[in-house]
C-alpha positions in Angstrom: 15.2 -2.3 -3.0 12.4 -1.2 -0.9 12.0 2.1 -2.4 12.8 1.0 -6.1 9.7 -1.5 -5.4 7.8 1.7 -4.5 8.3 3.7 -7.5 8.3 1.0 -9.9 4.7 -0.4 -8.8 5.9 -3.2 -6.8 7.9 -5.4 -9.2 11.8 -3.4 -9.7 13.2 -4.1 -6.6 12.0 -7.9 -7.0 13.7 -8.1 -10.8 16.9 -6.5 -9.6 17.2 -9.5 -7.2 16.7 -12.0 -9.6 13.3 -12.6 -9.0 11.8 -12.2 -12.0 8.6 -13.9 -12.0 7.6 -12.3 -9.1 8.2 -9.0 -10.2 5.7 -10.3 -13.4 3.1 -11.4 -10.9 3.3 -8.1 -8.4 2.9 -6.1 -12.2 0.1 -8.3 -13.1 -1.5 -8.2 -9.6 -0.6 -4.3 -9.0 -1.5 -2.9 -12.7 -5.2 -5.5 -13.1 -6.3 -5.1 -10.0 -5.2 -1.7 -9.3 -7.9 -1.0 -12.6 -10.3 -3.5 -11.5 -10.6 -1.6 -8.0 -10.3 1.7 -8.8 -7.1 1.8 -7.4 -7.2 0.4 -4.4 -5.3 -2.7 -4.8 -1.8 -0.2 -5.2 -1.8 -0.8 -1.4 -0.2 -4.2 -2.5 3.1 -2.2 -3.5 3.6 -0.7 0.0 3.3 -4.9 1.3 6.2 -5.4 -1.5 8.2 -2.4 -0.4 8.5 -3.7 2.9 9.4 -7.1 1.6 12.0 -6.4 -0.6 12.9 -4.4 2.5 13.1 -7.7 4.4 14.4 -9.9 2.2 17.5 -7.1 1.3 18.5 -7.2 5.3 18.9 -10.9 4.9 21.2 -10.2 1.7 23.0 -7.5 4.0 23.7 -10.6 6.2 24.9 -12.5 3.9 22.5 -15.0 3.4 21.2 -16.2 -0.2 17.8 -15.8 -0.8 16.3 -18.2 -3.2 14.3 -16.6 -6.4 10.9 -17.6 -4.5 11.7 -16.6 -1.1 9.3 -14.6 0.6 9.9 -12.8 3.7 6.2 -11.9 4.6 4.7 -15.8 5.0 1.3 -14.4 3.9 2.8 -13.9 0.2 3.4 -17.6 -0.1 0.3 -17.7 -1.4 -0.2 -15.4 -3.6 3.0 -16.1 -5.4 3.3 -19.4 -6.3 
């Protein structure tokens, strides 16, 4: 999931769990303010990367993630 969140600007690997609206926000957040900053904002998809990283261990050990679980607490607020 990690990678598939890499190549697909943040937002596949979150839709492919079932989290669908924030895969819509990382897209939104990746894609504006990737243009408002000349680019500099696609940092943000290596921080998802590594949470769909996360939150697919926990999956691995069987436990249910809920659609807006974050593994990184810092992402609580920016997807709310």
């Amino acid at each position: 999931m990690a990678l598939f969140n890499l190549l697909t600007a943040g937002g596949g690997g979150y839709w492919t769990m079932g989290q669908r609206r924030k895969a819509i926000q990382t897209w939104l957040i990746v894609l504006v303010g990737g243009f408002l900053t000349c680019g500099t904002l696609w940092v943000f998809t290596f921080v998802t990367a590594y949470d769909a990283y996360l939150l697919t261990q926990r999956v691995g050990l069987g436990e249910r993630i809920r659609v807006d679980q974050n593994a990184l607490p810092f992402l609580d607020r920016i997807f709310r």
